[in-house]
C-alpha positions as CSV (number, residue, x, y, z in Angstrom):
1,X,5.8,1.9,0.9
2,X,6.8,1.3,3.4
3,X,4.4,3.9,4.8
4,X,1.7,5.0,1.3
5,X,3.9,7.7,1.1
6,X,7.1,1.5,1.8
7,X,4.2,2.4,2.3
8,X,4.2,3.6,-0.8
9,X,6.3,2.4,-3.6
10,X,8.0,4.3,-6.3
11,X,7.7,1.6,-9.4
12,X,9.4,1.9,-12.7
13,X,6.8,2.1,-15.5
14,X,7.3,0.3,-18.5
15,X,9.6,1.8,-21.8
16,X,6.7,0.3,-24.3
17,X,4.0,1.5,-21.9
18,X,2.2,4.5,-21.1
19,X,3.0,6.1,-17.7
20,X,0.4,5.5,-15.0
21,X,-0.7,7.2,-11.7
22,X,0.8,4.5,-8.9
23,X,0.0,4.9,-5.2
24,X,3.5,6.0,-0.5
25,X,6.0,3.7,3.3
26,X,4.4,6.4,2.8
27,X,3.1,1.2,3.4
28,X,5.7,3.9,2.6
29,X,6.7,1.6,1.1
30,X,3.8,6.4,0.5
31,X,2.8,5.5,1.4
32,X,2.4,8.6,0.9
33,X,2.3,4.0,-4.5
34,X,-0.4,4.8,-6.9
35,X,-1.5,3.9,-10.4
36,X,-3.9,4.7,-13.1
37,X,-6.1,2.2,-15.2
38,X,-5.9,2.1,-19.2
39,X,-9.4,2.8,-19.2
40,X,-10.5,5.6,-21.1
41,X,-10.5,9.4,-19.9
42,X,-14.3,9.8,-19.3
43,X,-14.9,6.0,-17.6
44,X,-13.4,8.5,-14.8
45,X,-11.6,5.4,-13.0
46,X,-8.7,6.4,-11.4
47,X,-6.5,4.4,-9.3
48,X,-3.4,6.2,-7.4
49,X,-2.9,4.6,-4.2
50,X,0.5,5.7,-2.3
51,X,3.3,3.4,-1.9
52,X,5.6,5.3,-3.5
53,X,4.9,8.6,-5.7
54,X,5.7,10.0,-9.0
55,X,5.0,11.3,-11.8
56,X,5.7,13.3,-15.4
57,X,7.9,16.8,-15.1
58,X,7.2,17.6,-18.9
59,X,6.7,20.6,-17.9
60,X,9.3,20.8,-15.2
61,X,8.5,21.5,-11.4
62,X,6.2,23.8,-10.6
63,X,8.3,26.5,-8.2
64,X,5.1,28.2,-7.5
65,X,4.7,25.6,-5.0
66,X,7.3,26.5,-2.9
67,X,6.8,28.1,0.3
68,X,8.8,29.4,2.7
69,X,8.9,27.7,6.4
70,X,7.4,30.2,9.2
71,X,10.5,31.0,11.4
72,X,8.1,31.4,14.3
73,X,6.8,27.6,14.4
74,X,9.8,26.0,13.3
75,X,13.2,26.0,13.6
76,X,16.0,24.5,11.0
77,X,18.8,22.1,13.2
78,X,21.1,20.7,10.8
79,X,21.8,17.1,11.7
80,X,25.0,16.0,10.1
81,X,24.5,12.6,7.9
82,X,26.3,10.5,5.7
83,X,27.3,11.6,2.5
84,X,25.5,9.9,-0.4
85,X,25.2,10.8,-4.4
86,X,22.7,12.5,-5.7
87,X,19.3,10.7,-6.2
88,X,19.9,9.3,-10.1
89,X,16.4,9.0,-10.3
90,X,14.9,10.0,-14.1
91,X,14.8,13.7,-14.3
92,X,11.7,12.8,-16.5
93,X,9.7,12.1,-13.0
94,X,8.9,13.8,-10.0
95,X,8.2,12.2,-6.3
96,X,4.0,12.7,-5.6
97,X,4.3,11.5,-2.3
98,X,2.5,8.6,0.7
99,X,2.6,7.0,-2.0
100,X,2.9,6.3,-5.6
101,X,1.7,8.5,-7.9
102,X,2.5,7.9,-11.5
103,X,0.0,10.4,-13.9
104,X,-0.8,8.8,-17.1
105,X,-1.2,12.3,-19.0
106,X,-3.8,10.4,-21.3
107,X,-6.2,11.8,-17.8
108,X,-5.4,15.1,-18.6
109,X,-8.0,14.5,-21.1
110,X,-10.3,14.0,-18.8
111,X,-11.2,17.4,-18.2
112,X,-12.4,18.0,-21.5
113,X,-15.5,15.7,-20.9
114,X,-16.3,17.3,-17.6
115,X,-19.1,20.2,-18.1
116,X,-17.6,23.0,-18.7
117,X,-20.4,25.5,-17.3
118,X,-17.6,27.3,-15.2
119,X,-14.9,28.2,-17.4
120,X,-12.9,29.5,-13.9
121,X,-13.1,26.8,-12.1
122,X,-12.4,24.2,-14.4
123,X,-9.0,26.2,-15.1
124,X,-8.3,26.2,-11.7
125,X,-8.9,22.1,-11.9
126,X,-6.7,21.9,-14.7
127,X,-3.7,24.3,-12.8
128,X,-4.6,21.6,-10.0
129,X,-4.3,18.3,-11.8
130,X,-1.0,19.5,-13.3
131,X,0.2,20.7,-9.9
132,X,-0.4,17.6,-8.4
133,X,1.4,15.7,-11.6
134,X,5.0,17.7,-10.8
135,X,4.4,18.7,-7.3
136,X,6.9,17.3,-4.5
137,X,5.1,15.5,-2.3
138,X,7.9,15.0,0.2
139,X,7.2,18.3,1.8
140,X,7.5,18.8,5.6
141,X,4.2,17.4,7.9
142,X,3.7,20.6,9.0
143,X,3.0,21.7,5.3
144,X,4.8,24.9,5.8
145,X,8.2,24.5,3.3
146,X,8.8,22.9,0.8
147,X,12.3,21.8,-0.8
148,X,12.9,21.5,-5.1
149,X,13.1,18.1,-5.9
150,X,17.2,18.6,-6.5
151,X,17.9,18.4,-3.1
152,X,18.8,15.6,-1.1
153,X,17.4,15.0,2.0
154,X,21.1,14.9,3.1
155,X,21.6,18.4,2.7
156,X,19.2,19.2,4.7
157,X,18.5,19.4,8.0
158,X,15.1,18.3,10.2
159,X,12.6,21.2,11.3
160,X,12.4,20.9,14.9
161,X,9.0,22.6,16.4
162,X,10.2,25.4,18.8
163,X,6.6,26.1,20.1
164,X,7.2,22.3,21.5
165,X,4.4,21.8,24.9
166,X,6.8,18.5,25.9
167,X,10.4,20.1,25.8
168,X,10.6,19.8,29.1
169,X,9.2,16.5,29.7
170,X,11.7,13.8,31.1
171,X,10.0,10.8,29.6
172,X,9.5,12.3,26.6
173,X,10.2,8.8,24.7
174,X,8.4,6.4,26.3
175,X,5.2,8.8,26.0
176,X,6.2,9.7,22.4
177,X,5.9,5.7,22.2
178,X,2.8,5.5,23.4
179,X,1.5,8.1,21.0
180,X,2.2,6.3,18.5
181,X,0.2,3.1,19.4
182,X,-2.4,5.0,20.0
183,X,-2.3,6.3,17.3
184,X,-1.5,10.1,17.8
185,X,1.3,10.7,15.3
186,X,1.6,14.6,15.5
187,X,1.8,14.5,19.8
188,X,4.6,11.2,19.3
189,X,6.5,13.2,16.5
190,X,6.3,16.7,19.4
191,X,7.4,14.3,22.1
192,X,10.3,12.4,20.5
193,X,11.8,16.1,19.2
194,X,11.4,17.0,22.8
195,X,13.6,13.3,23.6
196,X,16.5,14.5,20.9
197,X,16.7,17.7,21.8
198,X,17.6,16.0,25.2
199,X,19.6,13.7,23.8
200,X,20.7,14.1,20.0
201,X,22.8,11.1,20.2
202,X,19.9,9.0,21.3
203,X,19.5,6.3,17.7
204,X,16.9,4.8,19.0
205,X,14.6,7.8,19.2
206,X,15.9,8.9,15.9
207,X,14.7,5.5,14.5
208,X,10.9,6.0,15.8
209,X,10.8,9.6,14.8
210,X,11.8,8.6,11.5
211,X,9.2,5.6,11.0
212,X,6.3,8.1,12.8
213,X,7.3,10.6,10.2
214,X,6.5,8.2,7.2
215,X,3.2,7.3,9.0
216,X,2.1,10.6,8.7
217,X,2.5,11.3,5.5
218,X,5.8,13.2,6.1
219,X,8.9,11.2,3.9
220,X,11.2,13.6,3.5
221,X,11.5,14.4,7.5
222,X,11.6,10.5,7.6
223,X,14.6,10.1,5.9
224,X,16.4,12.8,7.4
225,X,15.8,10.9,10.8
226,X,16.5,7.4,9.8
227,X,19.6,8.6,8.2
228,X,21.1,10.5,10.9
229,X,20.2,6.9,13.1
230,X,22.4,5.2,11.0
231,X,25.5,7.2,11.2
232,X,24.6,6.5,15.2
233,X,24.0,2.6,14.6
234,X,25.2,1.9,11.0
235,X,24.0,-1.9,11.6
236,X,20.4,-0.7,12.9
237,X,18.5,-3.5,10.7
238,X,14.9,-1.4,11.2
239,X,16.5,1.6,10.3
240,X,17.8,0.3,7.4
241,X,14.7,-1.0,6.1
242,X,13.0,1.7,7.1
243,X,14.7,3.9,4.9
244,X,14.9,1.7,1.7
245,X,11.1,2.3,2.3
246,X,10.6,5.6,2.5
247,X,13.8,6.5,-0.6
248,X,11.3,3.7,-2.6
249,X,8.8,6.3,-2.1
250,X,10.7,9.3,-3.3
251,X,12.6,7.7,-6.2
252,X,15.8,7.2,-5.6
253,X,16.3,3.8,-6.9
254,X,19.6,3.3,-6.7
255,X,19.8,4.9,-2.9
256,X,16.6,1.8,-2.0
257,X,19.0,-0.7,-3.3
258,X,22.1,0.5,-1.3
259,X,20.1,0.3,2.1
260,X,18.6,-3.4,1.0
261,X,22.0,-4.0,0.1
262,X,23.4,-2.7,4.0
263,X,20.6,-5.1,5.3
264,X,22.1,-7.6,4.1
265,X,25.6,-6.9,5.0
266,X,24.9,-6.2,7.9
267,X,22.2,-8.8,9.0
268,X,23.9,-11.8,10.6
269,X,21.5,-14.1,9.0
270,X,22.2,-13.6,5.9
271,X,25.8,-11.6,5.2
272,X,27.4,-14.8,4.4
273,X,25.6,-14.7,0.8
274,X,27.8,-11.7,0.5
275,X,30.9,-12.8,0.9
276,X,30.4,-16.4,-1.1
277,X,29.8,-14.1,-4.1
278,X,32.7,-12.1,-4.0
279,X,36.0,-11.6,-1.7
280,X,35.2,-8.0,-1.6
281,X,32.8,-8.4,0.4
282,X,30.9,-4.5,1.6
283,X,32.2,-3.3,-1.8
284,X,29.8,-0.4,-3.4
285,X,27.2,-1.7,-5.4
286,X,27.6,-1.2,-9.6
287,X,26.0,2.5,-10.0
288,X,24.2,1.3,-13.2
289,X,20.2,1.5,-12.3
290,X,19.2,-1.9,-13.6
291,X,21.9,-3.8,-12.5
292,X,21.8,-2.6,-8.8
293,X,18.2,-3.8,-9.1
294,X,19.1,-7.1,-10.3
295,X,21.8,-7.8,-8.0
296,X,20.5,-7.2,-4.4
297,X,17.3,-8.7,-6.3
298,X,19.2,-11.8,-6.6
299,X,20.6,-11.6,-3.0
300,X,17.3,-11.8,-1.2
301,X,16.2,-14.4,-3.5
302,X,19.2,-16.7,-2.4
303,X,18.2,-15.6,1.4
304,X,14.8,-16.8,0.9
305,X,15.7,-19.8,-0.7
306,X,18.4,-20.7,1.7
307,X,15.8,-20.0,5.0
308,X,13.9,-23.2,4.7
309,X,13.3,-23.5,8.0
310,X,10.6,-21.0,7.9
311,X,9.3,-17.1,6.7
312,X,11.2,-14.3,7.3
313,X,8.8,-11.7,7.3
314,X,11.7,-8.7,7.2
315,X,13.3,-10.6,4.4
316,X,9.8,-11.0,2.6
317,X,9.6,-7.4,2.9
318,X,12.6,-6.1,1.7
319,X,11.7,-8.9,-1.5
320,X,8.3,-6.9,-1.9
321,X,10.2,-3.9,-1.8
322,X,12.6,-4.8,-4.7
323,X,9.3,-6.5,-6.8
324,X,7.9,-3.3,-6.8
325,X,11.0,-1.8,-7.9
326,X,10.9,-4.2,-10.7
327,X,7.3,-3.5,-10.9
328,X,6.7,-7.4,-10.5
329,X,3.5,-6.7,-8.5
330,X,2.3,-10.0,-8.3
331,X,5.6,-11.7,-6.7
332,X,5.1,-8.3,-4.7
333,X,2.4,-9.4,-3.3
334,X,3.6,-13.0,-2.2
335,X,6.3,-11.8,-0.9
336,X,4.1,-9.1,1.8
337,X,1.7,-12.1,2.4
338,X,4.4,-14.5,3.1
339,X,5.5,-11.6,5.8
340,X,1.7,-11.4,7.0
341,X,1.3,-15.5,7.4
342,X,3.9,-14.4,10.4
343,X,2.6,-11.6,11.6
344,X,-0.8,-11.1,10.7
345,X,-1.5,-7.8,12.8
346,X,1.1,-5.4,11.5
347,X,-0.6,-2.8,10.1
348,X,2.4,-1.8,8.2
349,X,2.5,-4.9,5.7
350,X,-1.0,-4.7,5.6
351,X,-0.8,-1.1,3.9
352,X,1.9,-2.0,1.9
353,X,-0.2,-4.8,0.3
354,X,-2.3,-2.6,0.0
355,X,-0.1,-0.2,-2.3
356,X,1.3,-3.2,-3.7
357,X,-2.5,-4.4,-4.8
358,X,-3.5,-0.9,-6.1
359,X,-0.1,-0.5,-8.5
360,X,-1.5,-3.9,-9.9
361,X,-4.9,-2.6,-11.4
362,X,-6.1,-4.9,-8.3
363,X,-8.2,-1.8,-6.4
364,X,-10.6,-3.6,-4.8
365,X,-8.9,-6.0,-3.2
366,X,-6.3,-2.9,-1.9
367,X,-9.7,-1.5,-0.3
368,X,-9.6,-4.2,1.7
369,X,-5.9,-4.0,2.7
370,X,-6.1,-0.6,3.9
371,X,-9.5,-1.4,5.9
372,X,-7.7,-4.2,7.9
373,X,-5.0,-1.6,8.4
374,X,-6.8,1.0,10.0
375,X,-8.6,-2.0,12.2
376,X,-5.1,-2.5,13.5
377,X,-4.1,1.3,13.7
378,X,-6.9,3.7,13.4
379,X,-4.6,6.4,13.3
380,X,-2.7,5.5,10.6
381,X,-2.9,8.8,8.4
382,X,-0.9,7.7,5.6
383,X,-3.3,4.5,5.3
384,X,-6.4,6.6,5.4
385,X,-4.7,8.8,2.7
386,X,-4.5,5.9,0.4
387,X,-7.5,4.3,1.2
388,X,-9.3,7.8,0.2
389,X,-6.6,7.7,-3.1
390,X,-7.7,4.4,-3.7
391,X,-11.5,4.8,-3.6
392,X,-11.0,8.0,-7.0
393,X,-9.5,5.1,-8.4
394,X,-13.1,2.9,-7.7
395,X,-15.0,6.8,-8.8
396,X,-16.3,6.2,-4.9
397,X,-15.6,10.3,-4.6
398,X,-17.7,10.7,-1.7
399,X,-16.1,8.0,-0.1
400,X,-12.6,9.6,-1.1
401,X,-13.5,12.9,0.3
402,X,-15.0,11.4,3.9
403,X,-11.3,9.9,4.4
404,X,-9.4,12.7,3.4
405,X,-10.9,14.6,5.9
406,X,-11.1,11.8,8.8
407,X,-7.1,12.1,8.3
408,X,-7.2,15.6,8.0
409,X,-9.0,16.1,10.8
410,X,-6.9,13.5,12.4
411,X,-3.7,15.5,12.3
412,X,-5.3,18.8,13.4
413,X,-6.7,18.0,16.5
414,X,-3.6,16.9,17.7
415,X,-1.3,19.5,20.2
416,X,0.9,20.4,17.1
417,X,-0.2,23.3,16.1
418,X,-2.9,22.0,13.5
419,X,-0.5,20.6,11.1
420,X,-1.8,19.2,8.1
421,X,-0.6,17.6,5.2
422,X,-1.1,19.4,1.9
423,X,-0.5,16.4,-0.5
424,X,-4.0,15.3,1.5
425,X,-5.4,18.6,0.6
426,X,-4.1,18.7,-2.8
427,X,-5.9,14.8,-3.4
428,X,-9.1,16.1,-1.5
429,X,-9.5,19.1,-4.4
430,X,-9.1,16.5,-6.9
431,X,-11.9,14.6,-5.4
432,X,-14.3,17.5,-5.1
433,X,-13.6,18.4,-8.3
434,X,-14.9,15.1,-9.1
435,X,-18.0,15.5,-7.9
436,X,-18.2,19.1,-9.9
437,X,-18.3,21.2,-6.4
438,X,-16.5,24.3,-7.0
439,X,-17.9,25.8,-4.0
440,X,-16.6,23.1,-2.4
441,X,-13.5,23.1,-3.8
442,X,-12.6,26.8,-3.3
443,X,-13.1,25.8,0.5
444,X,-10.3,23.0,0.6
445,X,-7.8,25.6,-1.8
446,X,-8.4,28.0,1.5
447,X,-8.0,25.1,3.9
448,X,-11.4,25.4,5.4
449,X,-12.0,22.3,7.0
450,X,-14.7,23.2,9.3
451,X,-16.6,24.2,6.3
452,X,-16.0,20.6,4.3
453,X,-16.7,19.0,7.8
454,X,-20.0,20.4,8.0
455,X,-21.0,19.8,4.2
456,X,-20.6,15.8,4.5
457,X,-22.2,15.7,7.6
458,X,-18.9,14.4,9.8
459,X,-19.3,15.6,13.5
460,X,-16.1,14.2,14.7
């Protein structure tokens, strides 16, 4: 969710239901929050549109998908953060990411009705589909590393770019702000490094690096920056929601609920409900899963119903947040367009209705979320991303493919080294191997982009 990857959410599926593919912050909340239709295998409609990711680890993660980070581009800084607990999400489940990816395994099946003319490549789509069921989408933008899905983002640190071009700029953040309304989310992520570098203890950059991370389809870095700005500013109120966003999208329940929980402690506004409920008031939350839900569930319900004088559109957020949680999509989606009767041009909520819309077998009408989105912020990658996730889920594949390269394309011609995001790639194979391209598809497993460019026509 909040950014597909809340902006994507990460939803709980039901325990008398069969797990579904649910799209990332991510609006995020990843966005990149995804899901699958009931439908069967060979109707070929899929819906995965990022809010939050996950999916099945029958099998277990996949280590062949872990790479190593090239010394030469980036460099590891450890940042010292908070200690937390270790995520307690299911060990069943794995983070997609942009957004929420739950795999209904009865689309494995799905394969088996698609010509089987090339035995080869249709092994290679099956390695692919499984791949992108237990990969870890939370890898770094710059697609270079990844991390297994048993660490924390605490224990790590954040991969600063040593080949930065503004290292030496002295307005590095106000530029790295403009960047990112314009839309330019690799040059603002180069130029706010270059402003911490300067200044590590600056929270405030921290903050923006963290929420351009989630944007472009890069969680994990996005909660090691939000985190480190609230050991700075432990009261930062868009830091803290923020980063129940972006731990929506990777999983961790419990860790979402903690930083809902903080927003209300610490939110002027509203820490009064705390303390009428209990004298010990900032005490840790019950570690039980569905009772943590229930309680801060219950807290922003009694701040909505006690702010009668009018919406709250960060409040309605961290509501839709929690509904996904609960997957209550429908009071999800009140809740972000309650936020949006306030303020109707941020792109963010839009792209988290989005997510919201498409985990509640409501694709269509998610189309349209992520389209008025990308009006506001054409540069939104993580939008794009599930707009492109969103149109498999319609069987537009062409359609799919044209936006996963408009966002792929998007990050590379940025001055940051041609980073792209491999859980694009890995979405764009699936939607070639739609369309039964194997040439095609060999070409995106290479990274070949001019190549793909030039096959759908896109002179961009």
């Amino acid at each position: 969710l909040l950014s597909p990857s809340i902006d994507d959410f990460q939803s709980e599926s039901k325990s008398d239901g069969a797990t579904r593919l649910v799209t990332s912050n991510t609006a995020v909340l990843s966005t990149a929050l995804d899901l699958v239709d009931v439908r069967e295998p060979c109707e070929r409609r899929w819906s995965w549109d990022r809010w939050s990711p996950r999916g099945s680890r029958k099998n277990g993660f996949s280590k062949s998908s872990l790479r190593k980070k090239k010394t030469e581009e980036t460099e590891l800084i450890q940042v010292e953060t908070e200690p937390s607990s270790p995520s307690r999400s299911n060990p069943e489940r794995a983070s997609l990411d942009s957004g929420i990816l739950l795999v209904n395994e009865r689309y494995f099946g799905l394969l088996n009705c698609l010509p089987q003319s090339d035995t080869e490549f249709w092994d290679k789509m099956q390695a692919e589909w499984e791949e992108l069921a237990r990969r870890n989408w939370l890898e770094d933008g710059d697609s270079e590393g990844l991390v297994p899905l048993n660490f924390s983002p605490t224990e790590k640190g954040y991969y600063f770019h040593t080949s930065n071009p503004y290292k030496d700029y002295t307005n590095a953040f106000e530029q790295g702000l403009q960047k990112c309304r314009e839309g330019d989310l690799n040059s603002a992520v180069l130029l706010l490094e270059a402003a911490i570098l300067q200044d590590p203890q600056d929270s405030e950059a921290w903050q923006v690096l963290g929420t351009t991370q989630a944007e472009n389809e890069n969680e994990q870095a996005a909660i090691v920056c939000l985190q480190r700005c609230l050991e700075l500013h432990p009261n930062n109120l868009k830091a803290l929601m923020a980063l129940a966003v972006s731990l929506t999208n990777t999983g961790q329940q419990p860790e979402a609920c903690e930083a809902l929980h903080r927003w209300i402690r610490y939110n002027p506004r509203y820490r009064h409900l705390l303390q009428d409920r209990s004298p010990l008031d900032g005490s840790p939350l019950p570690r039980r899963r569905g009772s943590q839900l229930v309680e801060v569930l219950e807290l922003y319900q009694e701040a909505v119903q006690q702010n009668a004088e009018g919406v709250d559109p960060d409040l309605q957020t961290g509501l839709g947040v929690l509904f996904n949680l609960s997957s209550e999509f429908d009071k999800a989606v009140d809740a972000f367009n309650a936020a949006l009767s306030v303020r109707p041009e941020d792109y963010l909520l839009w792209n988290r209705l989005g997510a919201t819309l498409a985990n509640g077998d409501r694709s269509e009408e998610a189309v349209e979320a992520y389209t008025r989105a990308l009006e506001l912020q054409p540069g939104f990658i993580r939008s794009r991303y599930n707009l492109g996730i969103s149109c498999i889920n319609l069987g537009a594949h062409r359609e799919a493919v044209n936006n996963f390269l408009t966002a792929l394309h998007q990050q590379r011609k940025s001055r940051s080294h041609q980073v792209m995001s491999s859980n694009i790639w890995a979405a764009l194979r699936i939607a070639l191997s739609l369309m039964n391209q194997p040439e095609l598809f060999q070409a995106a497993s290479v990274g070949d982009l001019d190549l793909l460019m030039r096959a759908f026509n896109m002179d961009m």
